[in-house]
py3Dmol code that shows the C-alpha trace and the ligand (Angstrom):
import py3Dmol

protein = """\
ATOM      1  CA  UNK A   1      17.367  16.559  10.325  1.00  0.00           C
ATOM      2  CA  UNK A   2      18.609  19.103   7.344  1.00  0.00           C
ATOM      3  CA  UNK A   3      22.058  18.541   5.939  1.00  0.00           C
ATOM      4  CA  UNK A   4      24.174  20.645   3.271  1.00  0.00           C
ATOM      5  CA  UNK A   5      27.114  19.652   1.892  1.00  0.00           C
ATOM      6  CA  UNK A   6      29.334  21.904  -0.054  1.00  0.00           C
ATOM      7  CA  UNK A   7      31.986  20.297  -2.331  1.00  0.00           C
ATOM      8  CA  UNK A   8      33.705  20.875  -5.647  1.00  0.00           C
ATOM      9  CA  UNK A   9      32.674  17.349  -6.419  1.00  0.00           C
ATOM     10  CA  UNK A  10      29.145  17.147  -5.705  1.00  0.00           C
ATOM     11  CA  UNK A  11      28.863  13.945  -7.799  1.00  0.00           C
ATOM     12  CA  UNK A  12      31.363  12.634  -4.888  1.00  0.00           C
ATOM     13  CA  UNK A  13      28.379  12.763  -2.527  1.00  0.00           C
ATOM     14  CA  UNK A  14      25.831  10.859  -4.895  1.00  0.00           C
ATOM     15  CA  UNK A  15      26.156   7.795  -2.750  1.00  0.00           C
ATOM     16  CA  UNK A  16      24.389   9.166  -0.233  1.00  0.00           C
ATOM     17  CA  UNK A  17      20.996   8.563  -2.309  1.00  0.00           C
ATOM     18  CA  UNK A  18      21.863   4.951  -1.909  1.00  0.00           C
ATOM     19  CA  UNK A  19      20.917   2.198   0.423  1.00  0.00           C
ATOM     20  CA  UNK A  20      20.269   3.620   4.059  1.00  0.00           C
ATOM     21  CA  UNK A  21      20.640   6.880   3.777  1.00  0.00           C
ATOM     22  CA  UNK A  22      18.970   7.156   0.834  1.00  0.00           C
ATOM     23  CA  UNK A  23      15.660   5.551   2.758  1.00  0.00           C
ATOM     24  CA  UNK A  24      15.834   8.328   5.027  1.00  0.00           C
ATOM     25  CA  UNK A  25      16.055  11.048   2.784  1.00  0.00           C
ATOM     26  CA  UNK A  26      13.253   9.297   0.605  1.00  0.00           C
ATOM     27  CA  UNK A  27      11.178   9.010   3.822  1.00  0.00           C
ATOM     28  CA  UNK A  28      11.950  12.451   4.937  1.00  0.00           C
ATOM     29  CA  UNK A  29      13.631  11.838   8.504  1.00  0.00           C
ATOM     30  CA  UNK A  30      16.837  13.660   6.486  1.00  0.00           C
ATOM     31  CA  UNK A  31      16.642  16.740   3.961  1.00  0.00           C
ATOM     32  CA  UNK A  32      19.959  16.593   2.294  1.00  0.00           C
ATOM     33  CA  UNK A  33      21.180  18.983  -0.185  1.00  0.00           C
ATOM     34  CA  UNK A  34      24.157  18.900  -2.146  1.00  0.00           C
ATOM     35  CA  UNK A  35      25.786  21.840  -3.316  1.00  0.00           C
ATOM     36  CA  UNK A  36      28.799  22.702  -5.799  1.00  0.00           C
ATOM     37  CA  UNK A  37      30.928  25.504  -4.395  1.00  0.00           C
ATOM     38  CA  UNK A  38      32.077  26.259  -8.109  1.00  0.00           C
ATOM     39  CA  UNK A  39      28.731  27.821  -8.371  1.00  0.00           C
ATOM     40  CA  UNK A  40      29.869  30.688  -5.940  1.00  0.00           C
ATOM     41  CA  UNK A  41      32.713  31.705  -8.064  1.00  0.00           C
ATOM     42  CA  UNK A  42      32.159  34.618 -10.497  1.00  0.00           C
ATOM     43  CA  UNK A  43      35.829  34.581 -13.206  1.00  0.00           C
ATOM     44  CA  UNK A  44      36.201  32.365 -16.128  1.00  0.00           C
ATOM     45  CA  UNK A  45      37.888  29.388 -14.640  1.00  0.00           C
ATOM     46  CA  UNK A  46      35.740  28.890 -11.068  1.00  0.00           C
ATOM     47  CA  UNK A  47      38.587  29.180  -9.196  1.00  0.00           C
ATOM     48  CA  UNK A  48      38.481  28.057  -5.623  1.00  0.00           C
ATOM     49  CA  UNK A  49      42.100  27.703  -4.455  1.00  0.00           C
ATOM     50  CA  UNK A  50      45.536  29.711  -4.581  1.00  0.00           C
ATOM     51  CA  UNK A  51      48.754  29.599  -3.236  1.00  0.00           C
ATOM     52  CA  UNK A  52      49.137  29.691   0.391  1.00  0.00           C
ATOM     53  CA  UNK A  53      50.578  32.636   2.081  1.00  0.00           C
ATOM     54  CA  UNK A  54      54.177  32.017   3.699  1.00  0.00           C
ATOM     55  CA  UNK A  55      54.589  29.906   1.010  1.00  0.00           C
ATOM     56  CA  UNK A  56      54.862  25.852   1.188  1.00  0.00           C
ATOM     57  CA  UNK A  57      53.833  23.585  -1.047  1.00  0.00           C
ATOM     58  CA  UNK A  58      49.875  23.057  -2.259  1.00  0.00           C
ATOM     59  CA  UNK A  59      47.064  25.333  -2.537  1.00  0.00           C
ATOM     60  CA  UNK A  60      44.335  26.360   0.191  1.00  0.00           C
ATOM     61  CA  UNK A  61      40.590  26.840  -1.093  1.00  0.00           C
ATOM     62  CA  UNK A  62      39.940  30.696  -1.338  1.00  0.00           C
ATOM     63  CA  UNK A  63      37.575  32.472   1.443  1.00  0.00           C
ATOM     64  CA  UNK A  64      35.328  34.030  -0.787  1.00  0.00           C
ATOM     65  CA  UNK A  65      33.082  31.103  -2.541  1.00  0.00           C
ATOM     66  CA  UNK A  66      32.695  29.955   1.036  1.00  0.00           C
ATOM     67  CA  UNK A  67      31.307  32.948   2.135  1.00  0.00           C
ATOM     68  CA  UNK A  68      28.995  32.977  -0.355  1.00  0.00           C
ATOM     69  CA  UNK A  69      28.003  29.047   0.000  1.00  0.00           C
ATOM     70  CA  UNK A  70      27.663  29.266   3.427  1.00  0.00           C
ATOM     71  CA  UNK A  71      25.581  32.837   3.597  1.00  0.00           C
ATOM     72  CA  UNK A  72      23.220  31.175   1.031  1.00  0.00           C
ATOM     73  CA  UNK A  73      22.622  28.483   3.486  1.00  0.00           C
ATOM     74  CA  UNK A  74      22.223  30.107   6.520  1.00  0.00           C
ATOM     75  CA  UNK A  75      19.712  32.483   4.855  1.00  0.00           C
ATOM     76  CA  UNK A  76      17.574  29.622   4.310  1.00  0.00           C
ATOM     77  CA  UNK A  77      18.373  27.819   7.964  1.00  0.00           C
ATOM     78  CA  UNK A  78      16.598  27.978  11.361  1.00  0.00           C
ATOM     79  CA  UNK A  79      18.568  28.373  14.384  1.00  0.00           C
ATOM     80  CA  UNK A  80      22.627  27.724  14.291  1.00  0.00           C
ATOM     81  CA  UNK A  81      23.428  25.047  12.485  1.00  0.00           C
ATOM     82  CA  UNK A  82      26.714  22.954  12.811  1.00  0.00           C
ATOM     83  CA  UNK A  83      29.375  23.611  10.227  1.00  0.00           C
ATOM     84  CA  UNK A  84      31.502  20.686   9.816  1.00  0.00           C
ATOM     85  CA  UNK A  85      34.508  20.944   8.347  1.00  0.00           C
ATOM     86  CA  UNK A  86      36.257  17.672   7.971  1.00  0.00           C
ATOM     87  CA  UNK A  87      40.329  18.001   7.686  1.00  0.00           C
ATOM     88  CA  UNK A  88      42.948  15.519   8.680  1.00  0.00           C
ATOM     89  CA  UNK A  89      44.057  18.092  12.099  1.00  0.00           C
ATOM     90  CA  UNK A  90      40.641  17.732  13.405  1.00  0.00           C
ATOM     91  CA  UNK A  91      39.496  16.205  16.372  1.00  0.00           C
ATOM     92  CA  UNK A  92      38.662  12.616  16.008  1.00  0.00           C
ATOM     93  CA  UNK A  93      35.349  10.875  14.602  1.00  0.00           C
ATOM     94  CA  UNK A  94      33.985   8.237  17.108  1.00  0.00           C
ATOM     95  CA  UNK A  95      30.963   6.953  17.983  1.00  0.00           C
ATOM     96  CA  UNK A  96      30.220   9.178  20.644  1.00  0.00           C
ATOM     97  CA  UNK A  97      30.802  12.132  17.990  1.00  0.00           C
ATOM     98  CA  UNK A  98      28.349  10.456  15.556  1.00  0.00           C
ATOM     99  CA  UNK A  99      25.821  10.587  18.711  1.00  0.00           C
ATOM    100  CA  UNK A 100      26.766  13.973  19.130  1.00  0.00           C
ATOM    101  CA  UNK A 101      25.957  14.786  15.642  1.00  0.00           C
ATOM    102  CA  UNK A 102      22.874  12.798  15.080  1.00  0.00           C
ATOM    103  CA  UNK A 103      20.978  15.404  17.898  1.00  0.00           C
ATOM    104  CA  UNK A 104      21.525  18.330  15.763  1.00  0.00           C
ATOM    105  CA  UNK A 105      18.908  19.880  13.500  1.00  0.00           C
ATOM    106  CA  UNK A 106      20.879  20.887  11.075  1.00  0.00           C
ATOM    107  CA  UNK A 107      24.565  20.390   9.799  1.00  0.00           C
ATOM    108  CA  UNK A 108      26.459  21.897   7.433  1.00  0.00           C
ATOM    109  CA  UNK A 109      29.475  20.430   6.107  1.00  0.00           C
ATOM    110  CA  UNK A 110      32.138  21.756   4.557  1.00  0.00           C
ATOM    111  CA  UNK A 111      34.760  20.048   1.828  1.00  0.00           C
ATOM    112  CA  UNK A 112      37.843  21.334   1.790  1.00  0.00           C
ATOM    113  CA  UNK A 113      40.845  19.833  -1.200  1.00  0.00           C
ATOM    114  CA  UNK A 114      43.862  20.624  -1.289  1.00  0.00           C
ATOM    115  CA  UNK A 115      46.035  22.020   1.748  1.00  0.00           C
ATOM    116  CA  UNK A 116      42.414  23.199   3.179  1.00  0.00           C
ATOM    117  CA  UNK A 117      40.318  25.695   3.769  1.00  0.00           C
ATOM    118  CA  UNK A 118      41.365  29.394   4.515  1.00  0.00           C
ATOM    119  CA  UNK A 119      41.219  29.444   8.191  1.00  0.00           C
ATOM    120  CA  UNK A 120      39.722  32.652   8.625  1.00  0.00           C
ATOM    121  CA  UNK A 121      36.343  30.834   7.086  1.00  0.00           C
ATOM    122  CA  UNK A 122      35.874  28.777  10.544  1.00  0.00           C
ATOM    123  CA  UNK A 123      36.717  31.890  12.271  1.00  0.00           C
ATOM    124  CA  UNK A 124      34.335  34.539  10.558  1.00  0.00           C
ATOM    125  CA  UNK A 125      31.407  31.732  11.059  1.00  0.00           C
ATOM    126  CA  UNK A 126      32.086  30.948  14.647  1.00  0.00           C
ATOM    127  CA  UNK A 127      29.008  32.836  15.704  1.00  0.00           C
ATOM    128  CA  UNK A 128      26.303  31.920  13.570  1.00  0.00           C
ATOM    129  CA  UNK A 129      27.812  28.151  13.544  1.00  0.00           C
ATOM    130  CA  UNK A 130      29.118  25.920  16.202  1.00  0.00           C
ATOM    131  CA  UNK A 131      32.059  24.994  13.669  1.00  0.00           C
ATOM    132  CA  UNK A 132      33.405  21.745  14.329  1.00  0.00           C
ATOM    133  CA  UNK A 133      36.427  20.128  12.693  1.00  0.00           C
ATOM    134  CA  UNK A 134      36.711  16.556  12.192  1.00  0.00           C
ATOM    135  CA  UNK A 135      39.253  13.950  11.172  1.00  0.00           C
ATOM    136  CA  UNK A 136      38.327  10.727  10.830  1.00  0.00           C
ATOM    137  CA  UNK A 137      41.039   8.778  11.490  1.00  0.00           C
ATOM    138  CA  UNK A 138      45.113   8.769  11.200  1.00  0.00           C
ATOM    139  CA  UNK A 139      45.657   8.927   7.480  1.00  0.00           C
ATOM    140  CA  UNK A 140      45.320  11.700   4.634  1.00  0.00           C
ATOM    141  CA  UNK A 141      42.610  11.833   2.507  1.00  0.00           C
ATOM    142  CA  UNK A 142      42.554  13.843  -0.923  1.00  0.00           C
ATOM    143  CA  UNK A 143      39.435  16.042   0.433  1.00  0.00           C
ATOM    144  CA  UNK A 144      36.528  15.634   2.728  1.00  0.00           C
ATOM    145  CA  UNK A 145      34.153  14.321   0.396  1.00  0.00           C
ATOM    146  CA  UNK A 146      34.954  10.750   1.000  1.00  0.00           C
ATOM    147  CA  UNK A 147      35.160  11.788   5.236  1.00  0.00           C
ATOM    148  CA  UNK A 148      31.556  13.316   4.656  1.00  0.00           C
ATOM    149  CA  UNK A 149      30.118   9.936   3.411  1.00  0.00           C
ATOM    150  CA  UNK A 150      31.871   8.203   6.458  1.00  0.00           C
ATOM    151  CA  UNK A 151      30.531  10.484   8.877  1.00  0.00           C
ATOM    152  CA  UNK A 152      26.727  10.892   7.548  1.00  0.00           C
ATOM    153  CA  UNK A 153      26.299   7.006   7.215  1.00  0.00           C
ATOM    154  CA  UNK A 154      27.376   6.552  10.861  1.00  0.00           C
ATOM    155  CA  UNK A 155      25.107   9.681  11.966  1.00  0.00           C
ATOM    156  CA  UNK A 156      21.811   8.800   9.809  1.00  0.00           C
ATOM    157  CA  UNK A 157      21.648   5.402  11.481  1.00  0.00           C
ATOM    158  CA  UNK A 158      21.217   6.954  14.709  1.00  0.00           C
ATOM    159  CA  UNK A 159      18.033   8.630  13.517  1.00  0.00           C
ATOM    160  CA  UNK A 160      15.165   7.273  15.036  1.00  0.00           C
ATOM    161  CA  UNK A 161      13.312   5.466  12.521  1.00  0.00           C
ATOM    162  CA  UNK A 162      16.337   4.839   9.976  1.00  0.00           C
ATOM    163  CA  UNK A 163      17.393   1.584  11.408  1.00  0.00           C
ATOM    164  CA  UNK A 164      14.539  -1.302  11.075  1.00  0.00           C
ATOM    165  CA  UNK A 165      15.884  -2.853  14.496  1.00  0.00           C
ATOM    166  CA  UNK A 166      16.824  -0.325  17.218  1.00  0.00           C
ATOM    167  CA  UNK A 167      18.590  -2.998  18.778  1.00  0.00           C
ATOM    168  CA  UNK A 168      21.332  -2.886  16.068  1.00  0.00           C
ATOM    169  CA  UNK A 169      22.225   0.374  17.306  1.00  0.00           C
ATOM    170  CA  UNK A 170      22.316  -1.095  21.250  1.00  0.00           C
ATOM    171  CA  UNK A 171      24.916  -4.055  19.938  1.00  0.00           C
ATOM    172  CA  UNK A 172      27.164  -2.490  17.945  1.00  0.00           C
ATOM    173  CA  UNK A 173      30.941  -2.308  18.681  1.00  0.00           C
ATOM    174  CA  UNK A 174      31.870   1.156  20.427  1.00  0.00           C
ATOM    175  CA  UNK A 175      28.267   1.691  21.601  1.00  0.00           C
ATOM    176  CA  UNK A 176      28.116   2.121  24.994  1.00  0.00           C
ATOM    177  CA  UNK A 177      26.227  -0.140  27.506  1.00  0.00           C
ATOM    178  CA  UNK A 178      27.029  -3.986  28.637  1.00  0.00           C
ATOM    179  CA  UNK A 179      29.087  -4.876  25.230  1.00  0.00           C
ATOM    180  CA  UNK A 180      30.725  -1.603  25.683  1.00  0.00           C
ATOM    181  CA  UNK A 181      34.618  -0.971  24.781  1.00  0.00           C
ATOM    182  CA  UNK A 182      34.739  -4.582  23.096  1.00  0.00           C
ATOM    183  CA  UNK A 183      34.583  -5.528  19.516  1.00  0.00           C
ATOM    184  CA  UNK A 184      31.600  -7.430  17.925  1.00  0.00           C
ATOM    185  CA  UNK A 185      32.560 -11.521  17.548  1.00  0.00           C
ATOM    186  CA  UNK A 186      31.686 -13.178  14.592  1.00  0.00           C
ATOM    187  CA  UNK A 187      28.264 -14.022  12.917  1.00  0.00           C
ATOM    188  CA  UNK A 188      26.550 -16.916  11.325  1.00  0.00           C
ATOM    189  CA  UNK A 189      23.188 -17.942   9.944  1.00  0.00           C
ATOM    190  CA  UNK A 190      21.697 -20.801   7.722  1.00  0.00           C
ATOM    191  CA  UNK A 191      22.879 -23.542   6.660  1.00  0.00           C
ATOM    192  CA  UNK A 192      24.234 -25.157   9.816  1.00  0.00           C
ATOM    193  CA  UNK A 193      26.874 -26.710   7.539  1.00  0.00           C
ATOM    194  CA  UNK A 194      28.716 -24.904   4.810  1.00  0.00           C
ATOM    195  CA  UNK A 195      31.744 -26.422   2.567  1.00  0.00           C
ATOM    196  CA  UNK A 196      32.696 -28.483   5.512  1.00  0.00           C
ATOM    197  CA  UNK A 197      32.591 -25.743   8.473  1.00  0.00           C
ATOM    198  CA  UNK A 198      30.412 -25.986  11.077  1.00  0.00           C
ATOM    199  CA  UNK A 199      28.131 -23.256  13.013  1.00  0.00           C
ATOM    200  CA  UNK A 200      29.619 -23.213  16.653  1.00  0.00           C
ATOM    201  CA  UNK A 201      27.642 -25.630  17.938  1.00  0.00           C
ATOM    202  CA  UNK A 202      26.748 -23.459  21.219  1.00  0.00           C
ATOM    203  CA  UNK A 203      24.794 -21.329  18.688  1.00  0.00           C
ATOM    204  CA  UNK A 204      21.806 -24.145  17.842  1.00  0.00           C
ATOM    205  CA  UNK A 205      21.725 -25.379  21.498  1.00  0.00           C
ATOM    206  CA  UNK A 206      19.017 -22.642  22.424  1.00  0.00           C
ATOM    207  CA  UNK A 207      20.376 -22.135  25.782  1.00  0.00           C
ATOM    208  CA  UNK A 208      20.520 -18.576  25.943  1.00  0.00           C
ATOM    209  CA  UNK A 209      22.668 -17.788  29.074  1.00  0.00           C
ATOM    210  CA  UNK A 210      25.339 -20.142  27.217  1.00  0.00           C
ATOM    211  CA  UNK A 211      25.107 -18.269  23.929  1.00  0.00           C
ATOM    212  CA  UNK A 212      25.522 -15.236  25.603  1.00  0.00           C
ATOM    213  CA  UNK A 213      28.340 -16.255  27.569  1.00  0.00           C
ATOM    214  CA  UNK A 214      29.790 -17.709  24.202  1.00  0.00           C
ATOM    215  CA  UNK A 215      29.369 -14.330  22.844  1.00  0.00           C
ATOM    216  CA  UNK A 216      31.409 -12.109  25.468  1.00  0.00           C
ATOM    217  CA  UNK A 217      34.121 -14.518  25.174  1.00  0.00           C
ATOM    218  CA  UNK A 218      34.654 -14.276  21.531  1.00  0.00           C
ATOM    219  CA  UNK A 219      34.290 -10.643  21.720  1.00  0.00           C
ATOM    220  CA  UNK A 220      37.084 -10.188  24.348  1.00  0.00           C
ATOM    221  CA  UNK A 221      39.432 -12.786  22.224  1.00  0.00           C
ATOM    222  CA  UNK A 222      38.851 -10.164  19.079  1.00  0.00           C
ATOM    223  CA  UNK A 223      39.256  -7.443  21.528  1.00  0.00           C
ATOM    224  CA  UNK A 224      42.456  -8.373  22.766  1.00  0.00           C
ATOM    225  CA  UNK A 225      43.573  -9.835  19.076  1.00  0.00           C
ATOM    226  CA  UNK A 226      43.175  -6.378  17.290  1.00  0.00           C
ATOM    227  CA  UNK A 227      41.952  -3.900  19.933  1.00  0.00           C
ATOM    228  CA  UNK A 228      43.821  -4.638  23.096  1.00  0.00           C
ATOM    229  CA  UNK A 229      43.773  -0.605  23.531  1.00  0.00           C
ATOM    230  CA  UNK A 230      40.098  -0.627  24.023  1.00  0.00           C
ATOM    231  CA  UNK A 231      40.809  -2.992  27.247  1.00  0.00           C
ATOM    232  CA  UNK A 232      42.952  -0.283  29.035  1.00  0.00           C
ATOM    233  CA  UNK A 233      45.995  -2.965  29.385  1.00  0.00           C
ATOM    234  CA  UNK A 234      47.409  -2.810  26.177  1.00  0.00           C
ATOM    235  CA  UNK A 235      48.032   0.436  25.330  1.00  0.00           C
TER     236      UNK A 235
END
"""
ligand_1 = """\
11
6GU
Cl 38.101 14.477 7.488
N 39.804 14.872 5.522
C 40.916 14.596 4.858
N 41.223 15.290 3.753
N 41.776 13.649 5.228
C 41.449 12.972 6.316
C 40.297 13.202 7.052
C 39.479 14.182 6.632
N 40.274 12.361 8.098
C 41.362 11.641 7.995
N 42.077 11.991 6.934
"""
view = py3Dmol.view(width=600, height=400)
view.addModel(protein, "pdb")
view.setStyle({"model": 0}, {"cartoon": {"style": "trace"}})
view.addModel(ligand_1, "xyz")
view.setStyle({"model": 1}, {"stick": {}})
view.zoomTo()
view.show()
């Protein structure tokens, strides 16, 4: 899978040479590239925003850098890529999106500070893209950088090969399957004993059928503690 990311903070992204993602690009199953949009300005001060016509309050990123960004990228792509472009009145990030994601063959995403992006960006790219945007949750970020790091972790691990145990993937909370729609219960490995608390006993019995009974149980009690709105009766 390609990704490009455009941002005015490109070192905002470096984190994404780290840890898991940072195996798969080092191991090729992702070819990320990181761009600054500043580069695609052409005055004396890079500017990328200005004031927002109708008035309000804030500043909306300029059209023309992004034009130029995202023509220099699809000059160099195959086929129509995704654009991205993560803002707070997107639709929301799930699992099933990062599923949706981690198919593509290439995704572009798009940073937008400030108030955002000048809308008729998505618009003009709407045929050479499928443009997508993406919030990733009920809160207001200063920018999508942070939102881009969120959503490429969660893709990458999909990859096949990033993830030494496939069966992570099968387990998680939110995947789908028999655990589906119920929150992952708590953990525990060696010692047996630590500062005075116990490993539920159940755990070092080797009966399987009870541990996995043991499991679902503690994973509806979570479920219902913080998530009853997964189970459809809390709302
Ligand atoms: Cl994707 N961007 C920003 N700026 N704020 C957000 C967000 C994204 N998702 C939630 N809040």
């Amino acid at each position: 899978m390609r990704i490009d990311v455009v941002s005015i903070f490109p070192d905002y992204l470096a984190p994404l040479g780290l840890s898991l993602v940072g195996k798969a690009v080092a191991a090729g199953t992702l070819d990320l590239r990181v761009h600054d949009l500043r580069e695609c300005t052409h005055d004396r001060h890079r500017t990328v925003d200005d004031t927002p016509y109708g008035g309000g309050p804030g500043m909306v990123m300029k059209p023309e850098p992004w034009g130029e960004a995202l023509d220099a990228i699809l000059d160099s792509a195959a086929g129509r890529p995704r654009l991205v472009v993560p803002t707070p009145s997107g639709r929301r990030f799930t699992q099933e999106v990062a599923t949706e994601l981690a198919v593509a063959e290439h995704l572009v995403f798009a940073c937008g500070r400030y108030e955002g992006i000048d809308s008729r960006v998505m618009a003009h790219y709407a045929d050479r893209f499928e443009v997508d945007e993406i919030s990733i949750g009920d809160y207001v970020l200063a920018g999508g950088e942070a939102a881009v790091l969120v959503m490429v972790e969660a893709l990458a691990r999909l990859l096949p090969g990033v993830l030494g145990n496939p069966e992570s993937v099968v387990d998680d909370s939110f995947a789908p399957g028999a655990m589906a729609a119920l929150l992952e219960g708590p953990v525990y490995t060696k010692p047996p004993e630590w500062r005075g608390l116990a490993v539920p006993e159940v755990l070092l019995s080797g009966d399987h059928g009870r541990i996995a009974a043991w499991r679902r149980e503690q994973a509806l009690a979570r479920t219902e503690r913080f998530r009853p709105d997964l189970l459809g009766d809390g709302a």
